[in-house]
Steps between C-alpha positions, in 0.01 A plus 500: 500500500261222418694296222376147381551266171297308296766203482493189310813321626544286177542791300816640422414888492291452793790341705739760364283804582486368838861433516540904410285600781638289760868608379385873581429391855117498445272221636190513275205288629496223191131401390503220335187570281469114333437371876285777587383684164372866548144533401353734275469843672902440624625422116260830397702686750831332385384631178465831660825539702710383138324740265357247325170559267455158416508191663660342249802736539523241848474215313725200373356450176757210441329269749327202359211606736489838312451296169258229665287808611523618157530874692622640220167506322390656883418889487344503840732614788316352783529181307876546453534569860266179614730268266792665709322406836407162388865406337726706657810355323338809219653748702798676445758505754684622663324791605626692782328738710625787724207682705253680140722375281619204316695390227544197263900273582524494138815581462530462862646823532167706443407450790789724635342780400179494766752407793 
């Protein structure tokens, strides 16, 4: 089983989603995508794996970066992703993924259901 997270250890539902996997005895290898941001073709797979049709569906649209962007007036998707790539903070975490599948910590217990 190849399980990982996209952590961000100063969130909360990041650290708690983590918390839920280690507490079933699982070791996930823990990417932490704001040192080492995915780039485009890994968020369109992201995308992918979480049955997402938009990339805004990924994105925190609450982020001052979101607002500086002014991405909602954006209606490109490859533009969407690049902001994600470029400010990485923009993506919504956690997001956990378990061999073709993945799923969003928020609640953190969605992502029990792919395990």
């Amino acid at each position: 089983m190849s399980l990982s997270i996209y952590h961000n250890p100063r969130c909360s539902k990041s650290r708690e989603t983590l918390a839920l996997l280690e507490a079933r005895g699982l070791s996930p290898e823990i990417i932490k995508y704001l040192d080492t941001p995915p780039n485009a073709d890994h968020i369109s797979h992201l995308l992918s794996l979480l049955g997402m049709s938009s990339a805004r569906q990924l994105m925190r649209t609450k982020e001052d970066s979101y607002h500086q962007l002014n991405l909602a007036a954006e209606h490109d998707e490859q533009a969407l992703i690049a902001a994600m790539v470029t400010h990485p903070k923009l993506i919504e975490r956690p997001i956990v993924v378990n061999g073709n599948q993945a799923a969003l910590g928020r609640p953190p217990e969605q992502v029990l259901d792919i395990l």
